[in-house]
C-alpha positions as CSV (number, residue, x, y, z in Angstrom):
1,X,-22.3,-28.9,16.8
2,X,-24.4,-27.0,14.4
3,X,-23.9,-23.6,13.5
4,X,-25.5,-20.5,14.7
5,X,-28.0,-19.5,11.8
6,X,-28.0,-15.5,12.8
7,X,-23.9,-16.0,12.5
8,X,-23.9,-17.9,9.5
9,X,-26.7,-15.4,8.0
10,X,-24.4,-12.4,9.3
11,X,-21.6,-14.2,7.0
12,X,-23.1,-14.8,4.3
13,X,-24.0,-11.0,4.3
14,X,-20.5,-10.4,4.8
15,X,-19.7,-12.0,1.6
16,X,-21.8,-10.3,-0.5
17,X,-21.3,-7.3,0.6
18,X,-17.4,-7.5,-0.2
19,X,-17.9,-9.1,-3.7
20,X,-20.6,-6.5,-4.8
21,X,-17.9,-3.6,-3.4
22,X,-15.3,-5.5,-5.4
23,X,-17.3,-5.3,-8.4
24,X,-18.9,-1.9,-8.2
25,X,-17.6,-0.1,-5.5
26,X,-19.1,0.9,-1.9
27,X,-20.9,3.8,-3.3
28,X,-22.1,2.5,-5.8
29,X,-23.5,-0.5,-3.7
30,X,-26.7,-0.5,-2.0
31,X,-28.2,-3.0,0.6
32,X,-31.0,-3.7,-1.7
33,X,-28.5,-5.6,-3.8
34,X,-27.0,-6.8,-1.2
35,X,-30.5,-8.3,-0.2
36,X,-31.5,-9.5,-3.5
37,X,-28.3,-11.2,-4.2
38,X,-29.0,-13.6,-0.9
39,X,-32.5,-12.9,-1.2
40,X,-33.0,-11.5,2.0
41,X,-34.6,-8.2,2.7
42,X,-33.6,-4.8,3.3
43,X,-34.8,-5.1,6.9
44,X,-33.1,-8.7,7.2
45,X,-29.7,-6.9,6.5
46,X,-30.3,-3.8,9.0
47,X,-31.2,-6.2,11.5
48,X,-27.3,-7.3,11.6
49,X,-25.4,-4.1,10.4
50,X,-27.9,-0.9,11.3
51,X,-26.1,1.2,8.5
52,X,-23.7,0.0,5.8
53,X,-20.9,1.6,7.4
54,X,-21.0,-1.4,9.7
55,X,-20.6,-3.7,6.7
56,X,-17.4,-2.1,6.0
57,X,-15.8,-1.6,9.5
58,X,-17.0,-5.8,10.0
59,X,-14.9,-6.4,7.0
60,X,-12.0,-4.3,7.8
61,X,-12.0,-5.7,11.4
62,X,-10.3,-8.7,10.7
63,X,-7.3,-6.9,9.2
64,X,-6.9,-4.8,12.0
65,X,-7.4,-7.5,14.7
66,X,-4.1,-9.4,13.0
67,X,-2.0,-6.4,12.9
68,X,-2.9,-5.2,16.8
69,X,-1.7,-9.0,17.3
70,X,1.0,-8.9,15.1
71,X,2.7,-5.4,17.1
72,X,1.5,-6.9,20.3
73,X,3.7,-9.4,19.9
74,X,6.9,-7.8,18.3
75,X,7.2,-4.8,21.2
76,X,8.1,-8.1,23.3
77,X,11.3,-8.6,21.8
78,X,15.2,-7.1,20.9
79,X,14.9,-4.0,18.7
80,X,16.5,-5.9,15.8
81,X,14.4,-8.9,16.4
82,X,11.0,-6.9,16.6
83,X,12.0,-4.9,13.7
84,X,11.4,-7.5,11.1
85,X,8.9,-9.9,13.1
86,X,7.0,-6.0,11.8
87,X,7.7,-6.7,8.7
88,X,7.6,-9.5,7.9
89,X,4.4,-10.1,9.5
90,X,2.8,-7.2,7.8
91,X,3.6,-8.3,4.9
92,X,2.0,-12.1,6.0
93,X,-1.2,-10.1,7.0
94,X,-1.5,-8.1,4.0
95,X,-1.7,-10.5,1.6
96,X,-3.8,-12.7,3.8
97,X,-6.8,-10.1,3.7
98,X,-6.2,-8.6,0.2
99,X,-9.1,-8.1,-0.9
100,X,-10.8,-6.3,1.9
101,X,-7.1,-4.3,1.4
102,X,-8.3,-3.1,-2.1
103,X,-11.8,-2.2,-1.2
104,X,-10.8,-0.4,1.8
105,X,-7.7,1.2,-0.3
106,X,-10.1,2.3,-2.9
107,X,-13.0,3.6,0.2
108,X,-10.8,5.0,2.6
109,X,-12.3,8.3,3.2
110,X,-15.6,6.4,4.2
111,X,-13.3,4.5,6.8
112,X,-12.9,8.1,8.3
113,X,-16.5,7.8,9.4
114,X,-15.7,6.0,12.2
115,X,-13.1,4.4,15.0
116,X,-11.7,2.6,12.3
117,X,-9.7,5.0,10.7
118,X,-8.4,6.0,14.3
119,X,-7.2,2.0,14.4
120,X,-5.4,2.5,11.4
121,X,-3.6,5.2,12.3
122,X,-2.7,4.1,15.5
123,X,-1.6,0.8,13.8
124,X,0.5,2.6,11.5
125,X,2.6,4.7,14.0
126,X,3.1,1.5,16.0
127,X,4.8,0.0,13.2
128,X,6.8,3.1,12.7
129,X,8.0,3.0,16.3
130,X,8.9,-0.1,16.2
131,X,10.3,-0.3,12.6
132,X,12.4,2.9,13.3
133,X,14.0,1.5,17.0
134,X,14.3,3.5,19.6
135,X,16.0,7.3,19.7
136,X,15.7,7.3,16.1
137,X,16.4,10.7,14.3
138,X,14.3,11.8,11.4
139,X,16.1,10.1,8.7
140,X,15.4,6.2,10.6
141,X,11.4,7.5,11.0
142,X,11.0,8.2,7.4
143,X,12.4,5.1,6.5
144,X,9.8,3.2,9.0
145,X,7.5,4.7,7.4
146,X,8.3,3.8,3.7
147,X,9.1,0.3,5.3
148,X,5.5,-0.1,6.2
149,X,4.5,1.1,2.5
150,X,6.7,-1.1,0.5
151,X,5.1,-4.1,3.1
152,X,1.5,-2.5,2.0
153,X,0.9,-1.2,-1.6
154,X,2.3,-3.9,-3.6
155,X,-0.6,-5.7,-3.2
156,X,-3.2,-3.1,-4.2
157,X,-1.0,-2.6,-7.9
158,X,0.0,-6.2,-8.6
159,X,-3.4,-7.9,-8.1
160,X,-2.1,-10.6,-10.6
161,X,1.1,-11.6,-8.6
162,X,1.2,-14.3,-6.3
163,X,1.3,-14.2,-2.9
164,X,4.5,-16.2,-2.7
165,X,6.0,-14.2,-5.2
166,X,4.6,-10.6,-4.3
167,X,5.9,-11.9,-0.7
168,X,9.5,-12.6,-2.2
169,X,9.6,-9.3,-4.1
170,X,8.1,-6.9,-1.0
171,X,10.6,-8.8,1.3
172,X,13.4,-8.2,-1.0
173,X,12.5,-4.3,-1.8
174,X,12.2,-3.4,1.8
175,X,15.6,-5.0,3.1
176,X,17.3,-3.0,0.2
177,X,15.7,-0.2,1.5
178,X,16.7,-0.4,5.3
179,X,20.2,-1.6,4.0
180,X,21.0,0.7,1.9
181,X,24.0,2.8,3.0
182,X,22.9,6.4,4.2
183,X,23.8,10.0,2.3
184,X,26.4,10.5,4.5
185,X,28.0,7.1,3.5
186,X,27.8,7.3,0.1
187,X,31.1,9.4,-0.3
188,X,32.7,12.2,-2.1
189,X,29.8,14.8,-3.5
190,X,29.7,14.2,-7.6
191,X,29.8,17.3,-9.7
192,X,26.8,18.3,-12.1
193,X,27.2,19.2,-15.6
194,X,27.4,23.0,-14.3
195,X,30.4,22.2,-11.5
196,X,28.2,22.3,-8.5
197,X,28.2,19.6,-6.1
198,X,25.1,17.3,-5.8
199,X,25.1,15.0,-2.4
200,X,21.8,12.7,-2.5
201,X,19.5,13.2,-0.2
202,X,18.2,9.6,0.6
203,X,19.2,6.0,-0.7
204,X,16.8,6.0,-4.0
205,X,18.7,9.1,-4.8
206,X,22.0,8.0,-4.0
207,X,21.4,4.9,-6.4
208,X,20.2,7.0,-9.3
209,X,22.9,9.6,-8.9
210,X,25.9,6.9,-9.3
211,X,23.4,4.5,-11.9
212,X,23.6,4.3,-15.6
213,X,20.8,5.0,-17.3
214,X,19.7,1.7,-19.5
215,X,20.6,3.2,-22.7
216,X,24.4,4.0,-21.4
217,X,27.1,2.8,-23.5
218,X,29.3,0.1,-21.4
219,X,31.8,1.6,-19.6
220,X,29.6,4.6,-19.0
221,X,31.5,7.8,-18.9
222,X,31.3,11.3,-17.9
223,X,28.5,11.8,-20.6
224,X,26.7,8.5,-19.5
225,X,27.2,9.5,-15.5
226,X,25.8,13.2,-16.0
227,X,22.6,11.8,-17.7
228,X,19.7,12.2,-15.6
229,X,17.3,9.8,-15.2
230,X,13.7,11.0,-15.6
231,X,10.0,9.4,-15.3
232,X,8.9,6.2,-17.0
233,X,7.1,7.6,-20.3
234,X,4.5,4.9,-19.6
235,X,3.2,2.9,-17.1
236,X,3.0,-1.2,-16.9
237,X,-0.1,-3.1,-17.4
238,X,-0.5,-3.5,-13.4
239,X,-0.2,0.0,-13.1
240,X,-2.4,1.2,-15.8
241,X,-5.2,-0.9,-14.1
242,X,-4.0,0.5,-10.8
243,X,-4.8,3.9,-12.2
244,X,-8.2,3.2,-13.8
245,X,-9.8,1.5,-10.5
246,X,-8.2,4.7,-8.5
247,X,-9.9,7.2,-10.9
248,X,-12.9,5.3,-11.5
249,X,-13.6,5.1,-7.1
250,X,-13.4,9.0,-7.3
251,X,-10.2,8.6,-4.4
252,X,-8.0,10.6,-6.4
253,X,-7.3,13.2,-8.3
254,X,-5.0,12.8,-11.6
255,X,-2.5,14.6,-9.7
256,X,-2.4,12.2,-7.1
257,X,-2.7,9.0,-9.1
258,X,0.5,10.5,-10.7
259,X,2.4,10.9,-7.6
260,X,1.6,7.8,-6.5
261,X,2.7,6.1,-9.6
262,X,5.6,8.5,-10.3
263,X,5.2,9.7,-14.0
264,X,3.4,12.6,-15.3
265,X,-0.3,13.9,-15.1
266,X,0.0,13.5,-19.3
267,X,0.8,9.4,-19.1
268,X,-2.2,9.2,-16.1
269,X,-4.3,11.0,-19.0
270,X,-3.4,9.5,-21.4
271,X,-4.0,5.7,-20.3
272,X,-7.1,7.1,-18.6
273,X,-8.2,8.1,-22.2
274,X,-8.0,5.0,-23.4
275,X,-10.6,3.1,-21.3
C-alpha cells in the first residue's frame, strides 16, 4: 500500500518546520523558508496548516495525545499504583518527544494562542491529582507538582544526556523527593547562630539545614553545622547553554532565567556576557 502523497507532503512539512524552529526559533521562522527548504510554495504550505500556529499545535499534538493516554490509563488503578505509572510514564513520554519539548519550552507563550495551552494545563493538574492521591493537604499538592517538574525539565537543560541516563537520574531525583521524610519528621528544631530556632520548611530545606557544606572539615562541628549554604557562584556548561537559548527566544527575563537556575541575576549576566 502506497502512501498518501498529501500525508506524506503534510510530513515532510512537519519536519522542516521543527528543524528550522530548532535552529532559529518560531519567530524568527517564516513559511517562505519553510517552503524553500522542501521547495514547495508559500501557498503549498497554507494549503495544509492555514497559519503557522497550526504548524506548532500539529507538532505539539503528539505530546499531548501520549500524556491524555498515559493519565487515562493510571486513574484506572490503586492510588500507589497510579502514582508512579504518572511518573514514570511522563518521564517515558518526555524524552520520547524532546525536541518538540524544547521548541515548545522555548515558544510557550505562542502555545497560549490556542486550545493547546488549555490541554496542557489540564494535563498538568491531572498529573497533580493523581500524583498527590486523594484528600491530599497542601504540602502532598505542592509536592505533585514539583514531581511533575523534576519528570519534565531535565530534559530541556541536559540536552547532551542520554535518555537512559537522564531517565535513571529524573527517576532517582523524584523518588527522593516523594520519600523524603516531612518537616514535621525531621525532629528537634536546630538553633541558629543567634539562639532562635529554625524548623525547615520542606524536604530540600531539611537536607541543607542538617548538611555539611563541601568545604566542612570531617566531623563537622558547631562551626561547620551553622554554615549556611548559599547559591552556586557559577553555573555548569548544561546550564549556561540552558540560559543562553532562554534569553536568546526572548521567554525570559534575567530574573527569571535566575530563578529557574537558582543563582544570582550577576552569574546569568555574567555567562550571558560572554556569548
Amino acid at each position: 500500500m502506497t502512501a498518501d502523497p498529501a500525508d506524506d507532503t503534510r510530513t515532510r512539512i512537519l519536519r522542516a518546520a521543527l528543524d528550522l524552529f530548532a535552529e532559529h526559533g518560531y519567530q524568527r521562522t517564516s513559511l517562505r523558508q519553510i517552503g524553500e527548504r522542501l521547495r514547495l510554495t508559500k501557498t503549498a504550505i497554507l494549503y495544509h496548516f492555514p497559519a503557522k500556529e497550526h504548524l506548532l499545535a500539529a507538532l505539539v499534538e503528539p505530546l499531548l495525545a501520549d500524556l491524555e493516554r498515559l493519565l487515562d490509563a493510571a486513574q484506572t488503578q490503586p492510588t500507589e499504583r497510579a502514582r508512579w505509572t504518572v511518573l514514570e510514564g511522563w518521564v517515558d513520554v518526555i524524552l520520547a518527544h524532546r525536541r518538540p519539548l524544547g521548541m515548545l519550552y522555548h515558544d510557550i507563550a505562542l502555545v497560549g494562542r490556542g486550545d493547546t495551552y488549555h490541554r496542557l494545563i489540564t494535563i498538568a493538574m491531572r498529573a497533580n491529582d493523581i500524583i498527590a492521591g486523594p484528600d491530599a493537604g497542601r504540602r502532598e499538592r505542592v509536592r505533585a507538582v514539583q514531581a511533575v517538574a523534576a519528570c519534565s525539565d531535565p530534559v530541556v537543560f541536559f540536552t547532551d544526556v542520554s535518555d537512559e541516563v537522564l531517565r535513571a537520574d529524573m527517576l532517582d531525583g523524584v523518588r527522593r523527593l516523594l520519600t523524603a521524610p516531612t518537616a514535621d519528621a525531621a525532629g528537634p528544631p536546630e538553633a541558629d547562630p543567634a539562639g532562635a530556632p529554625v524548623r525547615p520548611t520542606d524536604p530540600a530545606a531539611a537536607a541543607l539545614a542538617h548538611a555539611s557544606p563541601p568545604d566542612a572539615a570531617p566531623g563537622g562541628g558547631a562551626a561547620a553545622r551553622r554554615r549556611r549554604p548559599g547559591r552556586p557562584p557559577a553555573l555548569g556548561r548544561e546550564q549556561v547553554e540552558a540560559a543562553r537559548r532562554m534569553h536568546a527566544a526572548g521567554t525570559h527575563s534575567v530574573d527569571a532565567i535566575a530563578a529557574t537556575l537558582g543563582v544570582s541575576r550577576a552569574t546569568v549576566y555574567r555567562h550571558l556576557d560572554r556569548q
